[in-house]
Structures are given as C-alpha cells and as structure tokens.
VEXDREN-2710 file (C-alpha; in Angstrom, 1 decimal):
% VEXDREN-2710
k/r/px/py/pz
1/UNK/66.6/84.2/84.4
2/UNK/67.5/80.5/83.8
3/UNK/69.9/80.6/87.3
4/UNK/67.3/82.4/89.1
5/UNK/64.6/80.1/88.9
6/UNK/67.1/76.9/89.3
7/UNK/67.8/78.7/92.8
8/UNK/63.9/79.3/93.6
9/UNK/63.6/75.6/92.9
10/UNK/66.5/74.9/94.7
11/UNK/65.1/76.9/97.6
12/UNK/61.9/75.2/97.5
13/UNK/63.4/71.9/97.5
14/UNK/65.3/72.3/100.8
15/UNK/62.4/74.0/102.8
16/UNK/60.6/70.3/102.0
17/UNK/63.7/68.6/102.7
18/UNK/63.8/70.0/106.3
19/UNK/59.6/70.1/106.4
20/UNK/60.3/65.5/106.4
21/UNK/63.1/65.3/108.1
22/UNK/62.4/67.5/110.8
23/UNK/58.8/67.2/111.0
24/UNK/58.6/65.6/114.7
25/UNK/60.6/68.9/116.2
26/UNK/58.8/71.9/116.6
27/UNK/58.7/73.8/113.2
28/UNK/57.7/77.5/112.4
29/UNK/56.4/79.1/109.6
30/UNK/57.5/83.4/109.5
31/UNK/57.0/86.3/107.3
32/UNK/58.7/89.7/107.6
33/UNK/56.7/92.9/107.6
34/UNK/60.0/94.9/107.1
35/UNK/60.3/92.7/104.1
36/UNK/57.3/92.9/103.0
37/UNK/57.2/97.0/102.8
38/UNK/59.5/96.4/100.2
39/UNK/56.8/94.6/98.1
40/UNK/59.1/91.7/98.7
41/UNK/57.6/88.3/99.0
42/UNK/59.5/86.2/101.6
43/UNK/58.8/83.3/104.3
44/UNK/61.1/81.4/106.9
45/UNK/61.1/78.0/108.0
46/UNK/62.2/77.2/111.2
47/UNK/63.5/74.0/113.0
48/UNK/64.3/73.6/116.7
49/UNK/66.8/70.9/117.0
50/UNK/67.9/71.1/120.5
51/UNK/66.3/73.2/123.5
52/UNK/69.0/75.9/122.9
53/UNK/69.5/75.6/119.0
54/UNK/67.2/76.3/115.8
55/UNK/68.0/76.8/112.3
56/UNK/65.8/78.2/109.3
57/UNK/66.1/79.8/105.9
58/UNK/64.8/82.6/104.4
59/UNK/64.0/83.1/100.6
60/UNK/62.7/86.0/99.2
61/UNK/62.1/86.8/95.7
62/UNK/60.9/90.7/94.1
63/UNK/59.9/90.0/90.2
64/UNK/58.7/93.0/90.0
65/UNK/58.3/95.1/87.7
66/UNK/58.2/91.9/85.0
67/UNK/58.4/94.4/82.3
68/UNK/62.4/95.1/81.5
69/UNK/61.2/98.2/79.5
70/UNK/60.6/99.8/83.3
71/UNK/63.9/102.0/84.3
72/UNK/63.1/101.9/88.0
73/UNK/63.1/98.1/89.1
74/UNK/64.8/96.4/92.5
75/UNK/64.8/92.8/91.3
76/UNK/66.4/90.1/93.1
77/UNK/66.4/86.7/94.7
78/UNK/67.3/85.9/98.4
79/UNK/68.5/82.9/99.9
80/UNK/69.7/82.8/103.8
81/UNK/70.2/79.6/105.6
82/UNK/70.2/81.1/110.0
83/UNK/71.6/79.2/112.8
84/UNK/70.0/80.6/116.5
85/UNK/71.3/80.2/119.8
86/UNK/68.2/80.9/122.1
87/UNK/69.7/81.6/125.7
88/UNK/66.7/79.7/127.6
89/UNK/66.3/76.5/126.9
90/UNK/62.3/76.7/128.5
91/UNK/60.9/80.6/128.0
92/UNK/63.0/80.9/124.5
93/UNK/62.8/84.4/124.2
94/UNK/66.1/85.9/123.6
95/UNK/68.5/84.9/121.0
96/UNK/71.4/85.1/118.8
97/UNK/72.3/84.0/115.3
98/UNK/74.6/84.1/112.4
99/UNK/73.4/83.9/108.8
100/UNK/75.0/83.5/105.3
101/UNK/73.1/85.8/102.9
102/UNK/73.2/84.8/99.0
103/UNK/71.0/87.5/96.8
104/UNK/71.2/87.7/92.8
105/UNK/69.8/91.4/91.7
106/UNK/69.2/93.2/89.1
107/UNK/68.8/97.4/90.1
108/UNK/67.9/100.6/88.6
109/UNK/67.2/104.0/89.5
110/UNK/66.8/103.0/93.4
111/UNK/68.0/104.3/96.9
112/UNK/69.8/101.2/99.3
113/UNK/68.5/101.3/102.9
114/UNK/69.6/103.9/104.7
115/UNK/71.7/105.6/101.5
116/UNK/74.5/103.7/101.8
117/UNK/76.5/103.3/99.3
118/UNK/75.4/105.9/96.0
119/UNK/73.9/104.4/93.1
120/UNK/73.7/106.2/89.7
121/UNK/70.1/106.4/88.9
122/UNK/70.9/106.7/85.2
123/UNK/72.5/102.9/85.0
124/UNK/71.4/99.5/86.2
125/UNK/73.3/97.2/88.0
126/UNK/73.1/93.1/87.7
127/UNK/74.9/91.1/89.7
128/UNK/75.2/88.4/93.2
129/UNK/76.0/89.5/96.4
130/UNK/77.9/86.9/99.1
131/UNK/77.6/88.0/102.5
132/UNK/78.1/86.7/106.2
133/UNK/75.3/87.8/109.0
134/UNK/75.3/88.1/112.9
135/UNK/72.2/89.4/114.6
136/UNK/70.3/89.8/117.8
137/UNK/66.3/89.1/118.5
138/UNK/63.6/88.2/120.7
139/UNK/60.7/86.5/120.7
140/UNK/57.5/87.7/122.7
141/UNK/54.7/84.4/122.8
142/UNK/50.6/86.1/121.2
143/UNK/48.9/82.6/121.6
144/UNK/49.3/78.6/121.4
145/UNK/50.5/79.2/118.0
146/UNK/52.0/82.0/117.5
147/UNK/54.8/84.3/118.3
148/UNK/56.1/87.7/117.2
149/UNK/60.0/88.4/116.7
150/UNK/62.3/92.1/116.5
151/UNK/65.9/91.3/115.3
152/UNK/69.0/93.3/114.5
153/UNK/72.1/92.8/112.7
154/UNK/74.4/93.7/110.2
155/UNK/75.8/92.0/107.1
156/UNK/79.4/92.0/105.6
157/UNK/79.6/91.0/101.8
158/UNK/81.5/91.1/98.5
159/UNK/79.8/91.9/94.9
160/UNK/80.4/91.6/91.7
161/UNK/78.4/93.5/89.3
162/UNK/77.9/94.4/85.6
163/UNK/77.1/97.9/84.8
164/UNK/74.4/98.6/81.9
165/UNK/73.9/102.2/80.5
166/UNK/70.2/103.1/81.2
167/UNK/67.8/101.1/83.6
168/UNK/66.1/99.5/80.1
169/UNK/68.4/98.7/77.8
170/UNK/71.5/96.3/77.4
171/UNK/74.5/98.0/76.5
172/UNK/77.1/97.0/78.9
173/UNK/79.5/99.2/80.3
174/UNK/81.6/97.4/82.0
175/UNK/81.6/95.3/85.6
176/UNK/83.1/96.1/88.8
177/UNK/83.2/94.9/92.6
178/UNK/82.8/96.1/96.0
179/UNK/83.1/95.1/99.6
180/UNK/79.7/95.7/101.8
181/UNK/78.6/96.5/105.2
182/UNK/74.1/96.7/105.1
183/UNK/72.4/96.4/107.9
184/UNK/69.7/93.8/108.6
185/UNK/66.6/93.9/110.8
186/UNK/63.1/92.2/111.0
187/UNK/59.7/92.2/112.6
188/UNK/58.2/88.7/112.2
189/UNK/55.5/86.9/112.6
190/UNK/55.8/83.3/113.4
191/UNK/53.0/80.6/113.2
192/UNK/54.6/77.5/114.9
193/UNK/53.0/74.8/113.1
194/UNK/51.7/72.2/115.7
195/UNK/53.1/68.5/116.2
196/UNK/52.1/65.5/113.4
197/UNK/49.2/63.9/115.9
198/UNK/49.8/59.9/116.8
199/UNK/47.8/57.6/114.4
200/UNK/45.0/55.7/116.4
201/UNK/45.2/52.3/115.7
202/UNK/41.3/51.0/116.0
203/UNK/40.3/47.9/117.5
204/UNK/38.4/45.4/115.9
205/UNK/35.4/45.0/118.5
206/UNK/32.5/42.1/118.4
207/UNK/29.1/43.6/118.2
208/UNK/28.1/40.2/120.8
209/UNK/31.0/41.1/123.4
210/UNK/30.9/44.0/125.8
211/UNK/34.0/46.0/124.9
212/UNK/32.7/49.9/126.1
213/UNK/35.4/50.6/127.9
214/UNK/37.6/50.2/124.6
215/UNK/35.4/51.9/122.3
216/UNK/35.7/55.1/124.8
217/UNK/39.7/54.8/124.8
218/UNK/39.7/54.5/121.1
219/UNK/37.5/57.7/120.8
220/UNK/39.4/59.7/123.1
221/UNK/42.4/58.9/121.6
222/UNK/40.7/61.0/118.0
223/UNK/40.0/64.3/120.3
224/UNK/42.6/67.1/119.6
225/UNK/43.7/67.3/123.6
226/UNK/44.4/70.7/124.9
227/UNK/45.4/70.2/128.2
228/UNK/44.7/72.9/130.7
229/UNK/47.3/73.2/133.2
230/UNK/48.2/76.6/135.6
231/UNK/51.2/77.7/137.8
232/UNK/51.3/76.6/141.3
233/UNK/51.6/79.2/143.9
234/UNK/54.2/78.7/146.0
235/UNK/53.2/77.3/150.1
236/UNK/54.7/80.1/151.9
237/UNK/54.2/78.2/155.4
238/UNK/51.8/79.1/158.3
239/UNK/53.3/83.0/158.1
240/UNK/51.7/83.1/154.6
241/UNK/48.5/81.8/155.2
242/UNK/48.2/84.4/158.3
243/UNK/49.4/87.5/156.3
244/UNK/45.8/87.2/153.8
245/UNK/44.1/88.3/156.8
246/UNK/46.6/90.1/159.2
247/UNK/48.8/92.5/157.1
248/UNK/50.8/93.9/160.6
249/UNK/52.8/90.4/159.1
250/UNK/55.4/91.1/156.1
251/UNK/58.3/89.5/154.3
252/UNK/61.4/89.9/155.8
253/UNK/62.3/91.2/152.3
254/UNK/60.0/94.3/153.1
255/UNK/62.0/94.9/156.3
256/UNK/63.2/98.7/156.7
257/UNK/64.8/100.1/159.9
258/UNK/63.1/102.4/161.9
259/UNK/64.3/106.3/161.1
260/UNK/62.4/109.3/162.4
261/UNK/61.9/111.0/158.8
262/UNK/59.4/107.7/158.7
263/UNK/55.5/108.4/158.8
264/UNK/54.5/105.6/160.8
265/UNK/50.9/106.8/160.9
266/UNK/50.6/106.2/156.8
267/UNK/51.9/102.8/157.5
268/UNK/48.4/101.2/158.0
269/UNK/49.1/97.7/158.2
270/UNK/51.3/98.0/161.2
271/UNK/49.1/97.6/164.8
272/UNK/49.6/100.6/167.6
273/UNK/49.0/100.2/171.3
274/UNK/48.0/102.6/173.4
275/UNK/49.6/104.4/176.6
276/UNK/48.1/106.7/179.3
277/UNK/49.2/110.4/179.5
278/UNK/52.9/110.5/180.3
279/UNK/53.4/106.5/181.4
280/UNK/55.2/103.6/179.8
281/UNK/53.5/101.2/182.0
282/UNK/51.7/99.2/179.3
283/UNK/47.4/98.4/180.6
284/UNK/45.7/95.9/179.1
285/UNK/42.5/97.6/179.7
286/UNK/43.7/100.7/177.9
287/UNK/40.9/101.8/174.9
288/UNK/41.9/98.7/172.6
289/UNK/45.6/97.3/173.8
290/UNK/43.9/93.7/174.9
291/UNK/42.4/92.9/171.4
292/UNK/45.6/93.9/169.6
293/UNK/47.8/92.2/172.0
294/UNK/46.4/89.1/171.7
295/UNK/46.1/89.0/168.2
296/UNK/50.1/89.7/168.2
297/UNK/50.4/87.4/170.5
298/UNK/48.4/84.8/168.7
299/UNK/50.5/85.3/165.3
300/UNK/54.0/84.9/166.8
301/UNK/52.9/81.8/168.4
302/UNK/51.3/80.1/165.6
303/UNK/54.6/81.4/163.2
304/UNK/57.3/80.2/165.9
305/UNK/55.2/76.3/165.9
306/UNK/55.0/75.7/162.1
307/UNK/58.4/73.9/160.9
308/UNK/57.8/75.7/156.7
309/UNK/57.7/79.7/158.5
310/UNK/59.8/81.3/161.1
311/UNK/59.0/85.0/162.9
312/UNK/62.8/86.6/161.5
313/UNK/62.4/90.2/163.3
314/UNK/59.5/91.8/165.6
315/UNK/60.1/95.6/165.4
316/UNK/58.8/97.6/167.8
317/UNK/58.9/101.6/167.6
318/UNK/58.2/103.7/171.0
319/UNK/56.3/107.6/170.7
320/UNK/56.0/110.5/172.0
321/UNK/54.5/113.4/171.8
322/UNK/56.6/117.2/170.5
323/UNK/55.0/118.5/173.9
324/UNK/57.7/118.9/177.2
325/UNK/61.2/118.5/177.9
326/UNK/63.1/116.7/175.0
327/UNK/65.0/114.4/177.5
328/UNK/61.9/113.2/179.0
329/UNK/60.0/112.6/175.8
330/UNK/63.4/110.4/174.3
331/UNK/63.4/108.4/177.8
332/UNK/59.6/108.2/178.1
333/UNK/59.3/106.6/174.1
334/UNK/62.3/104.4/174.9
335/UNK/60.1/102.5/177.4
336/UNK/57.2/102.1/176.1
337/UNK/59.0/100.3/173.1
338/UNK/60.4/98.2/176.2
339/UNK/57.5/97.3/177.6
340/UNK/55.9/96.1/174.4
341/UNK/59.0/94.3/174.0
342/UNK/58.6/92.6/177.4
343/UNK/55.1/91.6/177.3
344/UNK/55.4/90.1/174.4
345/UNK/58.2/88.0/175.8
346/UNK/56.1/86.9/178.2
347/UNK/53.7/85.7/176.8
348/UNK/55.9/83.5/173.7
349/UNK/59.3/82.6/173.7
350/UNK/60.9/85.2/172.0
351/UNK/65.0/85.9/172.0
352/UNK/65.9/89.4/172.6
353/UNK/67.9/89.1/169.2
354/UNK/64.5/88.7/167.4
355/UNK/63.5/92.2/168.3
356/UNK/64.1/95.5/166.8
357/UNK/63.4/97.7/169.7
358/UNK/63.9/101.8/168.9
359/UNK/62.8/104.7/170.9
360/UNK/61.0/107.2/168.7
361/UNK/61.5/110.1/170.3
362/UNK/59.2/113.1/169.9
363/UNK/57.2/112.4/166.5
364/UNK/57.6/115.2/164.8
365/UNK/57.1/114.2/161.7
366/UNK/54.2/112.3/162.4
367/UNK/53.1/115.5/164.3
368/UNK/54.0/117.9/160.7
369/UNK/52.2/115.3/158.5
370/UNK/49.2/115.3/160.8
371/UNK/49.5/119.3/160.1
372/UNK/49.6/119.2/156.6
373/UNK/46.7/116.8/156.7
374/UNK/44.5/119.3/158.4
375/UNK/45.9/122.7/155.9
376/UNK/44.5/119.7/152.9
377/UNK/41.2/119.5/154.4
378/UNK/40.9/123.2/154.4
379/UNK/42.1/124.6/157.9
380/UNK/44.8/126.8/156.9
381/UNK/45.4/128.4/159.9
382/UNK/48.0/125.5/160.7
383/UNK/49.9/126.5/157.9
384/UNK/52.1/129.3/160.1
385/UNK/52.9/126.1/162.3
386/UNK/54.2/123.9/159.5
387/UNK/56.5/126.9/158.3
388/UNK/57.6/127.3/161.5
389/UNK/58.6/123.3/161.7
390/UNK/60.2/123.9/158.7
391/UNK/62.6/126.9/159.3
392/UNK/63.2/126.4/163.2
393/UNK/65.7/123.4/163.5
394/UNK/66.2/124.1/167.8
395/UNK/63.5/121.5/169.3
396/UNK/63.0/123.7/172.3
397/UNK/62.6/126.9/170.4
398/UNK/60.3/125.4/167.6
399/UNK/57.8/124.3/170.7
400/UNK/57.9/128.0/172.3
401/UNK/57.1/129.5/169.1
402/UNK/54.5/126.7/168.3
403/UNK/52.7/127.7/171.5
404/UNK/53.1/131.5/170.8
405/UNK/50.7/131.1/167.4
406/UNK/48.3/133.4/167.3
407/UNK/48.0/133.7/171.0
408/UNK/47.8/130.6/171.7
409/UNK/45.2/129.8/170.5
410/UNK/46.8/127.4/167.9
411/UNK/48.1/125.5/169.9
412/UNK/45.0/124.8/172.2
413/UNK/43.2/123.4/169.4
414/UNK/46.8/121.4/168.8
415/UNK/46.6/119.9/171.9
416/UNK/42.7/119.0/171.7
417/UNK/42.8/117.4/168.0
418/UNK/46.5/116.5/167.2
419/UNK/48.1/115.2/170.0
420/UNK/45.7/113.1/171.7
421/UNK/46.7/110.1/170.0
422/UNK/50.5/110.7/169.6
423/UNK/50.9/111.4/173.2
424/UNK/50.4/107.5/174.1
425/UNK/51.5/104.8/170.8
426/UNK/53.7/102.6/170.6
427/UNK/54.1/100.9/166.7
428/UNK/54.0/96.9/165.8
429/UNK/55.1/94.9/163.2
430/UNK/56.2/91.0/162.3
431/UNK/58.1/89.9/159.6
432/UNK/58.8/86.4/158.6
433/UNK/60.5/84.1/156.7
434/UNK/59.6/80.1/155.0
435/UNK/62.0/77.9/153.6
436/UNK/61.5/77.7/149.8
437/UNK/58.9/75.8/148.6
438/UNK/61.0/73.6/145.9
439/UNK/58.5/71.2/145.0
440/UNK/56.3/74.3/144.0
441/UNK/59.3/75.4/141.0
442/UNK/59.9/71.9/139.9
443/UNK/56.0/72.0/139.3
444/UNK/56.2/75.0/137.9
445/UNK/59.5/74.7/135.7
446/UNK/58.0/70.9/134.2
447/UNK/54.7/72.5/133.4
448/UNK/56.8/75.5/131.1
449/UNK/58.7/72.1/129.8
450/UNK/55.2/70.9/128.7
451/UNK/54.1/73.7/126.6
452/UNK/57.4/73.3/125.1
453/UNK/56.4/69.7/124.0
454/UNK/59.0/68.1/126.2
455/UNK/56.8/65.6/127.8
456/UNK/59.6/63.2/128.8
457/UNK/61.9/66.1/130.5
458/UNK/58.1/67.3/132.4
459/UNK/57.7/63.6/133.0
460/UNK/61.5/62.9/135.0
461/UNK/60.8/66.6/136.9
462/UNK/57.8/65.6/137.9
463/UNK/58.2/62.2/139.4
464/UNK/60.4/63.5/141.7
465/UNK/57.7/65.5/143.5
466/UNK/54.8/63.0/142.4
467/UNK/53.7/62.9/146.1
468/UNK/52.5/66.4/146.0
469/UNK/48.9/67.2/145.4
470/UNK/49.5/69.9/143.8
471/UNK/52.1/68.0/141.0
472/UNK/48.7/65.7/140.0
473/UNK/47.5/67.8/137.5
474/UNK/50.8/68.7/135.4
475/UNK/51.9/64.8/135.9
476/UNK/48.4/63.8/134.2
477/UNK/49.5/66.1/131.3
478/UNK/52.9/64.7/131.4
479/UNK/51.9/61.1/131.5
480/UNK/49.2/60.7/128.7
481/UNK/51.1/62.8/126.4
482/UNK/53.5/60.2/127.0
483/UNK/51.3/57.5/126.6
484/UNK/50.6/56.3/130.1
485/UNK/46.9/57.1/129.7
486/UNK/45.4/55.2/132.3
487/UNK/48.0/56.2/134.9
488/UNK/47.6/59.8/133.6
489/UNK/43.7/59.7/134.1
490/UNK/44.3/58.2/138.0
491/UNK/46.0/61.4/138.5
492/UNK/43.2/63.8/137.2
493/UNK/41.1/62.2/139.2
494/UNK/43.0/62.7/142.5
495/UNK/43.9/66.7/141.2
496/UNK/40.3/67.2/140.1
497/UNK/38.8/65.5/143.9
498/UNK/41.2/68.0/145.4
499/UNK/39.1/70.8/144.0
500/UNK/41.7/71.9/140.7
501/UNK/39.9/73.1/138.0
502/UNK/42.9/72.4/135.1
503/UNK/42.0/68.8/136.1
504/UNK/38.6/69.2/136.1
505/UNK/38.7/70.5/132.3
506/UNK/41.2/68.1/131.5
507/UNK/38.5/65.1/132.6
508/UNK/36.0/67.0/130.4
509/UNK/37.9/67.6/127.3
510/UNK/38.9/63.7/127.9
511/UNK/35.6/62.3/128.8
512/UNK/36.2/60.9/132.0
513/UNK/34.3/63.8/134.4
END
C-alpha cells in the first residue's frame, strides 16, 4: 500500500505541475462516466499546447472495498499520460491519440470487460500492468465551458502477477505473466477551465483633478467581458438580394436540365407565360404575360449590371397540350420556347449561349399528374384515364382511347377543366452565379479563432479585411482582447451605428452605449 500511495502523490504532483506551467493555455478538467460505472473515481487534466496538439493525464484510483477480509474486490490504481492530435486546428472536434497506461491491481472473484481473458474466481491476483494505447474521439461543444467527448481504442500490455489462494487471505501460490490486448473507451465530460483574467493595475487619481474618463477605463477593465459576436452572411451580389423576393431566381447549383418525366406545374417558383389556342406568337396583352415579362425582364437586367452577380443560364421550356397531331404539338411547343427566347433578347442583351431553350412537347405528365390531382380530391371517374396513360405507351392510340371514355364524356369535361391552361404555357426560370464573397470567410474563420482564445491569429485575419463593415464588430473583439481598447471601442461604435446588435451588446456590457 506504501507504492500505491507514493504513485497517488506522484500523480497529484504532476497534475499541479502542468496546472503552473501551463496555466495561460487553454486547460480542461474531465471525468468519465464509463469510468465511473465501475465505482471508479477518475479525472483528466488537459493542456492544449499548439492549435493541433493537447496532452493530459488520467488517474484513477478504486479503494474499494477497504476491508481485505471481502473476497470480491477490483482494487487498483491508474495512471495514463495521452498525447492528442486534433485534425482542426479551429472547430477541434475530431481527434487521435496515443496513451501509455500504468495500473497496479489487486483482483478477486471479478469478470474483465467484455470476458476476456478467464479469471479463477476462487484466487486473487496482485500485480502492475504496462501497456501502450492508440485511440480515436470527438468532441461535440454544450456551452462556453463545456464539451462532451466519445473515444475508442485499444490497449496492448504485459503483466506480472502474484497468485494468492482465496480472494482473503495471503497464502501465495505462485506468480506468473501475460501479454494483453483490453479495449479502451470513454464518454467524458469536459469543463474547460477559463483563462487567468489580466490584473488591473489602478490609478492613483486626485479627488481635486477631473480624471472620469480614467476611473471609467479602470472599472471596465474589472467587468468579466463576454463578447457577443455572430457569423456574417455571405453578400451573394445583386442576384441574392433579388431571389428574397422573386424565387423564379436560383443558384446555378440548383440547375437541372429540362426532361419530360419533370412536373413543371409543382415547380412553383418558376413564372409561366401564356399563349393563345394553337399559336406561338407571344401577346403581351395575353391574361397576365406583360406583368411577368417585365418582371423577367427587370431581373436579368439588374443581374447582368451588378459586377458581384452574373445571370449563368435562363431556361426556357415550351408546352403543349396531349390534344392533336404529335408532330404539330412537338413543332408548336418548340416555338413558343423560341419566342420567349427572343423577346427576351430583345429587350436585354442576352447571348444565345446563355439560354437553355427545350421544346416540351405534349405534357403528358403534367397532363397525368393534373389527373391524379383530381382522383385525390374525390373525382374518381378519371381514374380509367390514368390507367389507360399508364398501360398504352402509342401516343396516338392512348388519345383515341382517352376520347372513347365513357362516351366521351370524359373527355369533354377534360377538355373544359384540364387542358385549358396546358394548351398555351411556356415555363421560366434564372439562375445565377456571384463571385465568392472572401472577406465574408476571413470574418467568419477569425471570429471561430476568437472563441478559440487566439486573439492575435483573429487580430492579423482581420486586418486584412478591416475596411469592411461588417469585420467591425469581430475586430472590436479582437482588438481589446488584445489590448488596443480604445481602438477596439472606435470600432463598436462604427458596427453598432451600422445597426449590429453583437456591437450594440458589446458597448453595453462595456459601458460605452
């Protein structure tokens, strides 16, 4: 028992070693529950000495039962020194490590994890285990101060052991040694113990001279300062400001060529104009084609002026309707989507490259989901038309038989309710492109860099965009936690005149609203 409590000092001794002479890193404090459901007492301590590597160790220590009389007992003491490679030097949450594992135990009458290796219930075992670690883990973030970790590994060791005869008593019966492969695995909690705060030297003021605007800097300098400080979205050029209230514009990335198994009639952010009965002469009088011209129109133009956006592809989808000759129908929805084409050429300067231009066809699958629709609300007399788009592949045949329903009848109400609208569209949409907005992830990465604590790595990211309203806020953070307090304050100021809340909250919590 003598050795075992030299090593618990011992262990003691170099957690406060590292607690002084790491102190200004970040330092974490953990426990493991799958540790602890073996009544096992333990706690890490953690250092991060670069942004990529940490190192801890972990000591845990079972005394239990104290009573030697007891046959059943798992008694030991654990020491494990880690080294981690995290694989993100900002959002640490994946990582690696290798630890040497030391443990001095004294067993009876228990089970190792997972039944490993067999243990005779009827003798106790006393002895030190030497083993070499590797593992995996990752870290999610809970709060400011506080983190939970999963890890997975395994262990390779050599023992050497005495053998007693019962689980309470000391006859000896001989020693022995063995090689060892035991798994390891944790669930941790981690407190990450916040940063030693800078002493405030106070000034010595005269009661007759009028030093207020020290005896404020000196008092904000005592307030814990949380700064509050939020992503910037990115500036996605004039395309992105018009897409909030036109949705006909899209990414590029949600570009999809046209093909006729599309529904283009569920696609409601496109815009459709309008054709009269069998003509692809486009009328700007027609029902609504003048409002939703222009407003195409309107977008392209304002897109193709702005230098941060570009108009990348225009597509433009020509109908018809399953009604007449097939030939005519493909010709007839060619043109339409031509004449869409060329008005809008017309009116902006717009290469033919820019265009995806597709004849339609007849729509019959916007004509079978327009069916459906109608057998879903209850008329299930369509139902015989949908089976019969479904089994009849023949175009020309399929229409015969469609008019044949029931008499005809079908078909009437078809050509009264259904068709009106397909006879006569022609489909719309614009997608664009901006060029990347990289002062938005320099923002962005420097303010992760600041709730790291690397102020002076925020501060050099940061200056190269300090031009940038939206930078102000994050560069305030970056500068007083730097020191540069009255240069930091100048730069709430401009965020929080500029409508930013963080920097509004940042003035309050600093005094200077």
């Amino acid at each position: 028992m003598m050795m075992k409590r030299q090593t618990a000092i011992g262990v003691v001794l170099l957690l406060l070693m590292l607690t002084q002479q790491m102190f200004a890193q970040k330092v974490t404090l953990s426990n493991n529950l799958l540790y602890d459901a073996t009544l096992t007492p333990n706690l890490r301590l953690g250092v991060r000495l670069s942004p990529h590597w940490s190192m801890g160790v972990t000591g845990g220590y079972r005394p239990w039962p104290t009573s030697d009389e007891k046959s059943t007992k798992w008694k030991h003491l654990l020491v494990s020194p880690d080294l981690r490679y995290w694989t993100d030097s900002v959002n640490v949450h994946h990582f690696f490590g290798i630890n040497p594992v030391y443990v001095h135990y004294n067993i009876s009458g228990i089970r190792l994890p997972f039944n490993l290796y067999q243990l005779d219930k009827n003798q106790r075992y006393q002895g030190d285990f030497f083993g070499l670690g590797a593992f995996y883990g990752y870290s999610w973030p809970l709060g400011r101060h506080w983190n939970f970790e999963a890890a997975i590994g395994a262990v390779v060791g050599y023992t050497k052991f005495d053998k007693y005869q019962c689980g309470h008593c000391g006859t000896k019966l001989g020693d022995d040694k063995k090689v060892l492969v035991l798994p390891q695995a944790a669930l941790n909690i981690v407190y990450n113990i916040p940063g030693r705060p800078r002493k405030v030297k106070e000034e010595i003021i005269q009661p007759v001279m009028p030093q207020q605007p020290e005896m404020v800097t000196a008092k904000i300098e005592q307030k814990v300062f949380k700064p509050a400080i939020s992503p910037v979205p990115d500036f996605t050029g004039r395309a992105g400001q018009l897409q909030k209230e036109n949705p006909v514009l899209a990414h590029i990335s949600a570009y999809k060529p046209y093909d006729r198994t599309r529904i283009l009639r569920k696609e409601k952010d496109a815009l459709y104009v309008h054709f009269v009965l069998g003509k692809s002469v486009l009328d700007n009088s027609f029902r609504e084609n003048r409002v939703t011209l222009d407003r195409i129109v309107d977008i392209t133009r304002q897109i193709m002026a702005d230098s941060t956006s570009s108009v990348k592809k225009i597509q433009v989808v020509g109908l018809a309707s399953v009604e007449g000759k097939i030939a005519t129908n493909e010709k007839l929805a060619q043109n339409r989507a031509l004449a869409l084409q060329h008005y809008i050429q017309q009116q902006v300067n717009v290469p033919d490259s820019m265009f995806d231009t597709v004849g339609g066809g007849e729509a019959w699958a916007e004509f079978r989901d327009q069916l459906n629709d109608e057998v879903l609300a209850g008329n299930t007399s369509l139902q015989a038309a949908i089976d019969i788009i479904d089994s009849e592949s023949d175009l020309n045949v399929r229409e015969r038989k469609l008019r044949q329903l029931d008499k005809g009848r079908i078909w009437q109400y078809i050509e009264q309710n259904i068709l009106k609208d397909q006879r006569n569209s022609g489909y719309i949409r614009i997608y664009y492109d901006y060029v990347p907005d990289q002062a938005a992830a320099t923002i962005n990465e420097a303010s992760q860099l600041l709730a790291a604590g690397r102020y002076q790595d925020a501060l050099s990211k940061l200056n190269t965009v300090r031009n940038d309203e939206r930078a102000q806020n994050a560069l305030g953070v970056a500068l007083w936690q730097t020191g540069q307090k009255e240069e930091a304050l100048r730069c709430f100021r401009r965020a929080a005149a500029q409508g930013n809340a963080d920097a509004k909250e940042n003035l309050r919590q600093l005094g200077n609203q």
